[in-house]
TORKOL-4160 file (C-alpha; in steps of 0.2 Angstrom, whole numbers, padded with zeros to 4 digits, m for minus):
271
<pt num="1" X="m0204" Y="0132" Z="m0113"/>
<pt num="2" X="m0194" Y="0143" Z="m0126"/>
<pt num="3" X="m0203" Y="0154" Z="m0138"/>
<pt num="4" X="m0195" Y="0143" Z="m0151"/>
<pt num="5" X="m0193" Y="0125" Z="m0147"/>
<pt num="6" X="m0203" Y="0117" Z="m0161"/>
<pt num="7" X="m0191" Y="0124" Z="m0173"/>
<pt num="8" X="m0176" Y="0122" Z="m0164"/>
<pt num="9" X="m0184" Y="0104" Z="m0164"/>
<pt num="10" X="m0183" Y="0104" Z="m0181"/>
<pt num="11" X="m0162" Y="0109" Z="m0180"/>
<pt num="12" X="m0159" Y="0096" Z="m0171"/>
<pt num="13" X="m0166" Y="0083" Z="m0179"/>
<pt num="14" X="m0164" Y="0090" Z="m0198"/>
<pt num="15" X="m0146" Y="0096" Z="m0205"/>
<pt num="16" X="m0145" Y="0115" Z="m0214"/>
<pt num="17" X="m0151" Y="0115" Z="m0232"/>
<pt num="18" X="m0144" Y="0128" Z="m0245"/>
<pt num="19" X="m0162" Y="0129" Z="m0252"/>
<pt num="20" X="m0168" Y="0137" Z="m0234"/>
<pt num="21" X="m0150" Y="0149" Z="m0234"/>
<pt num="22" X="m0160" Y="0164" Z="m0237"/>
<pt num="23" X="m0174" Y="0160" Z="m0223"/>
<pt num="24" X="m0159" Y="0157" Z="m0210"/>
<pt num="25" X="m0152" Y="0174" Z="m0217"/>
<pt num="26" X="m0169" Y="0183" Z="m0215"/>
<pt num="27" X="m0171" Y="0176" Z="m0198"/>
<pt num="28" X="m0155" Y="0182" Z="m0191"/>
<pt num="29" X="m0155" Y="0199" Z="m0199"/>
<pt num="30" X="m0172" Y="0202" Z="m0192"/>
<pt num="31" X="m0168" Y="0196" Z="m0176"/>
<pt num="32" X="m0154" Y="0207" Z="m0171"/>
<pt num="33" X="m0164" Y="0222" Z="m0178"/>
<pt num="34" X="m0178" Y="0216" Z="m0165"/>
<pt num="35" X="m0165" Y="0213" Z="m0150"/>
<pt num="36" X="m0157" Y="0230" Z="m0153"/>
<pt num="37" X="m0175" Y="0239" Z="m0154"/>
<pt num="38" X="m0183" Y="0232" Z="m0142"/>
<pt num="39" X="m0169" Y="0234" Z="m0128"/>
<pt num="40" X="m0170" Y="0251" Z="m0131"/>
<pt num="41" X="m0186" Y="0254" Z="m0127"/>
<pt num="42" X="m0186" Y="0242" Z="m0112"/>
<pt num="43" X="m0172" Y="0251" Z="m0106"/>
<pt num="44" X="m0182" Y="0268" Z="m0108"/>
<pt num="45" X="m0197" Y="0261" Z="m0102"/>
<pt num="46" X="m0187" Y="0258" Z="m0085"/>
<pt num="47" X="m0180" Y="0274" Z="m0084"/>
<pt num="48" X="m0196" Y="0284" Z="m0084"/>
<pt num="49" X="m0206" Y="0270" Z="m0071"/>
<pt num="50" X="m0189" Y="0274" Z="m0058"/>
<pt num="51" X="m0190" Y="0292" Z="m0061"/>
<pt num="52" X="m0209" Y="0291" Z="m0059"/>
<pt num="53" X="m0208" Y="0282" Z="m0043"/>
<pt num="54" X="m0192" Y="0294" Z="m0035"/>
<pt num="55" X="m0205" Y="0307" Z="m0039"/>
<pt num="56" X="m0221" Y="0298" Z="m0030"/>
<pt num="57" X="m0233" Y="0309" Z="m0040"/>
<pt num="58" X="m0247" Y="0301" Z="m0052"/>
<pt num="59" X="m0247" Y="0285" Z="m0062"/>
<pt num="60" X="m0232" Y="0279" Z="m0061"/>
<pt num="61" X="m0232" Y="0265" Z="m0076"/>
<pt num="62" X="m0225" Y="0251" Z="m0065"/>
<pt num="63" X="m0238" Y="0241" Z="m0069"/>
<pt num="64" X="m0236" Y="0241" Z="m0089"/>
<pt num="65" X="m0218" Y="0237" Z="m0084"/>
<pt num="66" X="m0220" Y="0224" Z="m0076"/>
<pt num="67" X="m0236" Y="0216" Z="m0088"/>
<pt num="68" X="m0222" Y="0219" Z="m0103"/>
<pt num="69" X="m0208" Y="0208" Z="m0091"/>
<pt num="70" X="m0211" Y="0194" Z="m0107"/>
<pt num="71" X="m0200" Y="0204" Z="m0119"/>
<pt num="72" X="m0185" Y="0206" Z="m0111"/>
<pt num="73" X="m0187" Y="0189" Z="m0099"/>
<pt num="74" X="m0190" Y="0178" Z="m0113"/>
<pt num="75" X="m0191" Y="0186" Z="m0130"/>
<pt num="76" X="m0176" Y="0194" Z="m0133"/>
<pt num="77" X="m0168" Y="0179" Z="m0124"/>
<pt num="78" X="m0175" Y="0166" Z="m0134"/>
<pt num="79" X="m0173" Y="0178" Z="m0150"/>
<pt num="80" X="m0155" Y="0179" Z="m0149"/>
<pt num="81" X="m0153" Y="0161" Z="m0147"/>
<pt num="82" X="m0163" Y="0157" Z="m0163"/>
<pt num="83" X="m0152" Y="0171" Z="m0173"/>
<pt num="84" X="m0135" Y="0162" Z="m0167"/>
<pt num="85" X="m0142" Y="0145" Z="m0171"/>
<pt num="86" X="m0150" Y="0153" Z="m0189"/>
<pt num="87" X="m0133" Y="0161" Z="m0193"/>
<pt num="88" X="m0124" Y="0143" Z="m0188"/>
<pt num="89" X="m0136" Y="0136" Z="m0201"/>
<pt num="90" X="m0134" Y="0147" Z="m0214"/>
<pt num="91" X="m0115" Y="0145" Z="m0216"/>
<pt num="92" X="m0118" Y="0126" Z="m0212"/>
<pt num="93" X="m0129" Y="0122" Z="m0225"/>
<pt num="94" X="m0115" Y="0128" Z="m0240"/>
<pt num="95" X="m0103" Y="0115" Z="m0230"/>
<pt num="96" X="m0117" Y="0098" Z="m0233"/>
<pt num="97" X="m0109" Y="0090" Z="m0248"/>
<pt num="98" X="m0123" Y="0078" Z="m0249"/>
<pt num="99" X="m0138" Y="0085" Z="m0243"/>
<pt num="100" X="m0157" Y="0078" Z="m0240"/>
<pt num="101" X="m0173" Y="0086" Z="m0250"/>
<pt num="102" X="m0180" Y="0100" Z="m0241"/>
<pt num="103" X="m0191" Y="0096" Z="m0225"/>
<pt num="104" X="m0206" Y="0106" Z="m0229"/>
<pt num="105" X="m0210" Y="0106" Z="m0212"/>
<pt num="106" X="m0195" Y="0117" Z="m0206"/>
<pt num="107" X="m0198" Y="0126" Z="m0223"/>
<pt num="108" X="m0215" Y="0130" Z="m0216"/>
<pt num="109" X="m0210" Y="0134" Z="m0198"/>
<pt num="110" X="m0196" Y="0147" Z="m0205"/>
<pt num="111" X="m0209" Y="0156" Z="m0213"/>
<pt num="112" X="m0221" Y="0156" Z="m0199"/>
<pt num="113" X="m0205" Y="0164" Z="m0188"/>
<pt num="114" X="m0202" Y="0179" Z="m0202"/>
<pt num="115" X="m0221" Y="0182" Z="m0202"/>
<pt num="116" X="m0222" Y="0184" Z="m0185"/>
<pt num="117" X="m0203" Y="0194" Z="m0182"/>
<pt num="118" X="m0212" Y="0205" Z="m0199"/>
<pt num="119" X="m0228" Y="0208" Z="m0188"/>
<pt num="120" X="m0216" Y="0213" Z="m0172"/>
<pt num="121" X="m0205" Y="0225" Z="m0183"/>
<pt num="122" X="m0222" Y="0234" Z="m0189"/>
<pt num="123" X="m0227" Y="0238" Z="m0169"/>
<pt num="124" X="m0210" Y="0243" Z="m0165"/>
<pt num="125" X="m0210" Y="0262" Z="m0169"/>
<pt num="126" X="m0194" Y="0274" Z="m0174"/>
<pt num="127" X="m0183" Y="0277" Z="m0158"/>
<pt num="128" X="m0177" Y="0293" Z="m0164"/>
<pt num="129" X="m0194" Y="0297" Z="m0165"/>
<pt num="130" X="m0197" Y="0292" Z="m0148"/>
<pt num="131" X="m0182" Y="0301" Z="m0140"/>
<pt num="132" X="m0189" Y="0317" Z="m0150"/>
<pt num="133" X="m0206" Y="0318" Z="m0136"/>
<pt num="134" X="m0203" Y="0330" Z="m0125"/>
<pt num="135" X="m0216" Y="0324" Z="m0113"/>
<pt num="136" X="m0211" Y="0309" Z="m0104"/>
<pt num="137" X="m0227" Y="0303" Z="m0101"/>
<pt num="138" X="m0230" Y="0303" Z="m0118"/>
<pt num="139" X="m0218" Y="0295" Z="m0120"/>
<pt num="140" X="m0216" Y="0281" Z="m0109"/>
<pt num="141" X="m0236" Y="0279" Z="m0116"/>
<pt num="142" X="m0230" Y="0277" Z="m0133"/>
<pt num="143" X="m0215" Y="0265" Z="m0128"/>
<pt num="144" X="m0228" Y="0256" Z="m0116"/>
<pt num="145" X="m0241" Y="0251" Z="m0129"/>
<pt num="146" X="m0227" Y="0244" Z="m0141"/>
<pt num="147" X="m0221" Y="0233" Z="m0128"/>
<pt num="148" X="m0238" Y="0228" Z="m0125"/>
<pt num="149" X="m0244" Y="0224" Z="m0143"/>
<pt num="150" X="m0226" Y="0214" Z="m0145"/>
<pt num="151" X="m0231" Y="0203" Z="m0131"/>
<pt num="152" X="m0247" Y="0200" Z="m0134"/>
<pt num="153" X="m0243" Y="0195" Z="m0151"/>
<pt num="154" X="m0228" Y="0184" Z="m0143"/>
<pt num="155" X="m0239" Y="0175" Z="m0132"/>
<pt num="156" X="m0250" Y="0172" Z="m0146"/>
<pt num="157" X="m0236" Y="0164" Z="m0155"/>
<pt num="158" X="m0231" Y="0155" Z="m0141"/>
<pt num="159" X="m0249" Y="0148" Z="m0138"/>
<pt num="160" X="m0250" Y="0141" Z="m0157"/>
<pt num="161" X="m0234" Y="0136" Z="m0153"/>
<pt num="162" X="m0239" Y="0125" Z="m0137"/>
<pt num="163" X="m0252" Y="0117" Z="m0148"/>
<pt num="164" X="m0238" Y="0111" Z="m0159"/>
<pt num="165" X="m0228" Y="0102" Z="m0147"/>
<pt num="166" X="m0243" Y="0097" Z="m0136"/>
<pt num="167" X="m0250" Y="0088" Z="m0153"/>
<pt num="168" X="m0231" Y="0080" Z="m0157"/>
<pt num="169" X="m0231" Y="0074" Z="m0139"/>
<pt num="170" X="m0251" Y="0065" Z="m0143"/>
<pt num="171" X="m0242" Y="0057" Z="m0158"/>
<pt num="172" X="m0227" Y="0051" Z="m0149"/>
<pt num="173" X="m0238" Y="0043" Z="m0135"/>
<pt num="174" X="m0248" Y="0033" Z="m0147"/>
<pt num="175" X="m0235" Y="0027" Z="m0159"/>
<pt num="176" X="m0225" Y="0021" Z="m0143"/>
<pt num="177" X="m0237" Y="0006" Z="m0142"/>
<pt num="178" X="m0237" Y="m0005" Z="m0127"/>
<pt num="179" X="m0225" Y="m0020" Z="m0132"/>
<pt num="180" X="m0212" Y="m0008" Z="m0138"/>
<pt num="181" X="m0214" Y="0000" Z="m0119"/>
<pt num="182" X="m0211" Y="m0019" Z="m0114"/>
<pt num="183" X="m0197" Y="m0022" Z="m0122"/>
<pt num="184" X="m0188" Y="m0006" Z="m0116"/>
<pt num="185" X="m0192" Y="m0005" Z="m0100"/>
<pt num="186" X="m0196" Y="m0025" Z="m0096"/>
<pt num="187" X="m0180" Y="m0031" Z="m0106"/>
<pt num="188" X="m0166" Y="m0036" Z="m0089"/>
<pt num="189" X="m0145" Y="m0037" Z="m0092"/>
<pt num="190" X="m0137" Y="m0053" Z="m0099"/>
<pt num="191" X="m0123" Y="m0055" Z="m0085"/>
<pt num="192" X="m0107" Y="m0048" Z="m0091"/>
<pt num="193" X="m0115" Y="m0039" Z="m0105"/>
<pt num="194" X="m0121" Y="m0021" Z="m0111"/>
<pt num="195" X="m0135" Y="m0031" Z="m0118"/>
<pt num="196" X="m0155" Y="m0035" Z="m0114"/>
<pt num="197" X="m0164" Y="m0049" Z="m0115"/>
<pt num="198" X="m0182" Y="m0052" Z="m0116"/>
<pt num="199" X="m0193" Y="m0066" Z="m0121"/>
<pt num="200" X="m0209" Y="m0066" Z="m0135"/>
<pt num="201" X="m0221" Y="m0076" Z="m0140"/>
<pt num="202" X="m0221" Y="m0076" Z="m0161"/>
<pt num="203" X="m0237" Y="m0066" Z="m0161"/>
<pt num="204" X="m0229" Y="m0055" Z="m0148"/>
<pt num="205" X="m0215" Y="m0054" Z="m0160"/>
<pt num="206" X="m0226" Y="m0050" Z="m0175"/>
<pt num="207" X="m0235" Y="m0034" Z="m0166"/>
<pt num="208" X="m0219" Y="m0028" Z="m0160"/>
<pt num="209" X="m0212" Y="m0026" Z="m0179"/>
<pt num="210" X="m0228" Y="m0019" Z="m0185"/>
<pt num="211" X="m0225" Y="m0006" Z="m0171"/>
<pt num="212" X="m0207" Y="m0003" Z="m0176"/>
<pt num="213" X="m0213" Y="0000" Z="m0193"/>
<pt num="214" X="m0226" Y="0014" Z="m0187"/>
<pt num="215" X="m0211" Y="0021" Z="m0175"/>
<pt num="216" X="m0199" Y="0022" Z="m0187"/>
<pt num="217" X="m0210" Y="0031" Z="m0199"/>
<pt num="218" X="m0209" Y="0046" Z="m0189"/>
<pt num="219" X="m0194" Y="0050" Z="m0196"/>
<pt num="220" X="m0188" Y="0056" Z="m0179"/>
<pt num="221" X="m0170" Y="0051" Z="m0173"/>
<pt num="222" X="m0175" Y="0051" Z="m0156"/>
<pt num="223" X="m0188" Y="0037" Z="m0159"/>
<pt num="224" X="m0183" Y="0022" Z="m0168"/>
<pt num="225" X="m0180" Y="0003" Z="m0168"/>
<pt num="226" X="m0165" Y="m0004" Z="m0179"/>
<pt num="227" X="m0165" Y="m0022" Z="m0181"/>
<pt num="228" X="m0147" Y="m0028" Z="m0183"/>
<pt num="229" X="m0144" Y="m0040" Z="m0197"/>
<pt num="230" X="m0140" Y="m0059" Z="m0189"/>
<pt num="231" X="m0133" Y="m0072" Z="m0196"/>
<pt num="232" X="m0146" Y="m0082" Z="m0202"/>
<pt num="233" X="m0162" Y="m0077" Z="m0211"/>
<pt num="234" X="m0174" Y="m0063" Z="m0204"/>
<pt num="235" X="m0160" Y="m0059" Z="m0192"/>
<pt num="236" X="m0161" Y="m0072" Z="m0180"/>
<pt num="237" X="m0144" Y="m0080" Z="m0174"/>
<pt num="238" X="m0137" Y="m0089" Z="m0158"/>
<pt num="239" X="m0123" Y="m0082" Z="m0148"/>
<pt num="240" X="m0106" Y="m0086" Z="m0145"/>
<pt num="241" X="m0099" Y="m0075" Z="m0136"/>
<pt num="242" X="m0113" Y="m0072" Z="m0123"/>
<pt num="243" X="m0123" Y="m0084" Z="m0112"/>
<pt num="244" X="m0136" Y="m0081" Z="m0124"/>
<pt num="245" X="m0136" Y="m0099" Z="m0134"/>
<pt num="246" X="m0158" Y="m0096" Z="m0139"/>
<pt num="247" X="m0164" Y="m0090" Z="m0156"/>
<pt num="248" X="m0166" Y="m0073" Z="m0156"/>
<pt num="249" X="m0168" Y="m0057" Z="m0166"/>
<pt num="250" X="m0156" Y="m0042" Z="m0160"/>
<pt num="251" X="m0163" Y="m0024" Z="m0159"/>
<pt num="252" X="m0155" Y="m0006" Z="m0155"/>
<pt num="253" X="m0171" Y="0003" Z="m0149"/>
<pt num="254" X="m0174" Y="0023" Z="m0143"/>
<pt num="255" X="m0190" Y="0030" Z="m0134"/>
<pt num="256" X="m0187" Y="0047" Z="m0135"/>
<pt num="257" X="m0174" Y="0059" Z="m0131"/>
<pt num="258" X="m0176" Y="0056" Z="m0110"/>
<pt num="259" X="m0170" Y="0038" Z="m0113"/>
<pt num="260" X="m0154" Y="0030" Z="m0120"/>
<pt num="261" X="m0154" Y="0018" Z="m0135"/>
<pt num="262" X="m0153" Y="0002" Z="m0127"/>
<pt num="263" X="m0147" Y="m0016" Z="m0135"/>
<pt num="264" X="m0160" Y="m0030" Z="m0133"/>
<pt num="265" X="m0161" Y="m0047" Z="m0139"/>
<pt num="266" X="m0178" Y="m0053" Z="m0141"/>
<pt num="267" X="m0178" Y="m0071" Z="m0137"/>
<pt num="268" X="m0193" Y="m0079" Z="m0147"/>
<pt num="269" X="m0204" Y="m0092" Z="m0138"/>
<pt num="270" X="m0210" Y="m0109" Z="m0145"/>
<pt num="271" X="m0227" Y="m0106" Z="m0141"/>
């Protein structure tokens, strides 16, 4: 899991917004002052561990090396994706001609990112400070215990982080009731068609748009159920051009983004 997946969540679903311009901005700029920094003091880091070890004498500090693998292995990684995307969204959002309120959501998330990319900026200290100790085991000391404090506090971000998605994924699981599982997944191919068909009962059919209702309200692209106008009233309409001759009300429905949007005709029952 990346160190920023509930937010790039949030990009995927949710176009740019001038109003967030100067939090894309911040993100970006901080960023690359992060990425630089702390690539420096990795690489240093590394330096005095392999002359350490050529030398065999004393500590040799391979072991905060490798406890401090999390920056360079994942957050400088997943840092410079999110400045790329943050840039691309900062000269997006000027291009929307018509654009949605502000999701406070992402507006909240932003600002949770710049808090914690502020509190990583604090621990990082001045490299030419750092490339003034003479000592080296001072210095790979000094370098050592930033690295440290930045991936505790990155793993501490990444834990509330976890939380997040591990709460989204409760929410998804329980607005995906049972009978909109059963008309995805139960629905079979009308012969010579890209379409499903299932058959309901009227209460069945009843339950399954109250569900739709509660799915849709999520506001999440990847979750929804469309309900294509017929030509008859509520929808409901009989075929011509498909074996399908029954009543039935026609529906575009998505599951989440490991499934495709499938098109189901929901035959209702008599009884």
């Amino acid at each position: 899991m990346g160190l920023f997946d509930y937010i790039r969540a949030f990009f995927r679903k949710i176009d740019p917004n001038s109003a967030l311009a100067e939090q894309y901005s911040m993100i970006n700029d901080l960023g690359v002052l992060i990425i630089e920094a702390l690539s420096e003091l990795r690489k240093i880091q590394k330096s005095l561990v392999e002359e350490n070890i050529k030398k065999a004498s004393g500590t040799t500090g391979g072991i905060k090396l490798k406890k401090t693998e999390f920056v360079e292995e994942f957050l400088i990684t997943d840092l410079s994706a999110l400045t790329r995307t943050s840039e691309e969204r900062f000269f997006n959002a000027s291009e929307i001609i018509r654009e949605s309120p502000v999701s406070l959501l992402e507006q909240k998330e932003l600002l949770r990112i710049l808090e914690f990319l502020e509190n990583i900026k604090k621990v990082i200290p001045d490299l030419n400070e750092v490339n003034k100790i003479k000592n080296k085991r001072d210095k790979l000391v000094k370098v050592g215990e930033c690295l440290s404090e930045v991936t505790k506090l990155s793993l501490e971000f990444k834990k509330v982080q976890e939380q997040k998605l591990k709460l989204i994924k409760e929410v998804k699981r329980n607005i995906v009731s049972p009978i909109l599982r059963r008309v995805y997944f139960d629905s079979k191919p009308i012969k010579n068609s890209e379409l499903q068909v299932i058959r309901l009962s009227k209460s069945d059919l009843k339950v399954f748009k109250n569900a739709a209702m509660v799915l849709n309200a999520s506001n999440d692209r990847n979750f929804s159920v469309l309900f294509r106008e017929g030509r008859k009233n509520e929808g409901i309409e009989k075929d011509i051009t498909t074996e399908l001759k029954e009543p039935h009300l026609n529906v575009d429905i998505k599951l989440g983004p490991s499934y495709p949007q499938k098109k189901v005709h929901i035959v209702i029952e008599k009884y």
